[in-house]
N, C-alpha and C positions, 0 to 999 in steps of 0.2 A: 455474560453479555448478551444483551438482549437486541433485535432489530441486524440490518444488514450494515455489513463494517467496511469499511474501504482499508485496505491495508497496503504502507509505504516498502519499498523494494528490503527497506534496511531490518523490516520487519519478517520477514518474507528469509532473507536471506542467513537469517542469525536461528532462526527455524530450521534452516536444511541444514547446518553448519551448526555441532557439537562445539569446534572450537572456538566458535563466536562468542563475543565478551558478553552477547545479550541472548546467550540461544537460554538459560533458564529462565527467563521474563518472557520471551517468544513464545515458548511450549505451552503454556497454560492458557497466556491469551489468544492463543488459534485453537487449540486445542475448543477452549468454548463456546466456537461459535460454529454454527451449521453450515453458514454460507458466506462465505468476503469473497471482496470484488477487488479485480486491480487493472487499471487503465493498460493499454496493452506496450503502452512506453516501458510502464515500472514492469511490468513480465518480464521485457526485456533486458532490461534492466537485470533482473536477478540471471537469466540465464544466463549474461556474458560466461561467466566461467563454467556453468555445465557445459556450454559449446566447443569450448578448448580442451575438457575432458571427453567429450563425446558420450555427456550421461545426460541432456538434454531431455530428452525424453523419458527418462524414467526420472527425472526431476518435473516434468509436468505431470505425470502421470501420479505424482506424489503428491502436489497439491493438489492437482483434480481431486485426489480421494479427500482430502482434508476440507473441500470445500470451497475450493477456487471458480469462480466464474470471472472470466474477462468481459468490460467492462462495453456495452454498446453507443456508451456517449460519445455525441457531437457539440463540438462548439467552434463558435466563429474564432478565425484567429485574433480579430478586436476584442473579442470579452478575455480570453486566455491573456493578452497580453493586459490588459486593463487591471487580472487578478494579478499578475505578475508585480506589474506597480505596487497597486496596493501594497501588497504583503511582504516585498523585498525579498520572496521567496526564489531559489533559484526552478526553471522552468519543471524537470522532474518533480519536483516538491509541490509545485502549481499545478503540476497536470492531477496529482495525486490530490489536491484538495478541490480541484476544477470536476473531480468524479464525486468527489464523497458532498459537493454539492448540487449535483444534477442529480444522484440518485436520495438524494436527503438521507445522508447516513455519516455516521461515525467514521474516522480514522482510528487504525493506531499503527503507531508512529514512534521513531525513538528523537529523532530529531525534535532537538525544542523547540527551534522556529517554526518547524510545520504544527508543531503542536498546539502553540501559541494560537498561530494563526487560524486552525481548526477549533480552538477554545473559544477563541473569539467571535465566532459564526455557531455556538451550540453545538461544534459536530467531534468533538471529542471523546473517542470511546475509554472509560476507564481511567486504569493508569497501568504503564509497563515502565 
């Protein structure tokens, strides 16, 4: 996978997590890429449960190596809710394609609606 990829929480989280139904489709598509971005919602997002383990930080420290940068977009709350409409995306899902279009980059995504909706804008990385 070529270019900078925005990647969704579920993507991200099926990665750290062996028992995840997606961590084999995970590994390879993070695995190939130098650099993905994640809005600092969907960070959070993944870390709810490192927090309640208290492994938080060696779970960022994990993706830092793999190539995580968080994300420095701004958007007005009128466009974010605007893409919401549009896409009938719920907000997480919107914030996640509200990045991978201010930075003009790919998702990947397991969710299909976000996927759809990232298809349908050219910003679809691959397939996982």
């Amino acid at each position: 996978m070529a270019g900078l990829i925005v990647v969704d929480a579920s993507a991200l989280i099926a990665y750290l997590d062996a028992e995840d139904t997606h961590h084999d489709d995970a590994m390879p598509s993070l695995i190939a890429v130098d650099r993905f971005v994640v809005h600092p919602v969907t960070l959070a997002e993944v870390l709810v449960h490192p927090v309640r383990r208290g492994t938080e930080m060696d779970v960022r420290n994990t993706l830092t190596t793999i190539g995580l940068h968080e994300s420095p977009m701004t958007i007005d709350p009128v466009s974010l809710a605007r893409l919401r409409v549009e896409t009938g995306l719920k907000m997480p899902d919107t914030l996640v394609l509200a990045t991978a279009i201010w930075h003009d980059a790919a998702v990947l995504a397991f969710d299909a609606r976000l996927r759809a909706a990232a298809a349908s804008r050219g910003l679809l990385a691959g397939s996982i």
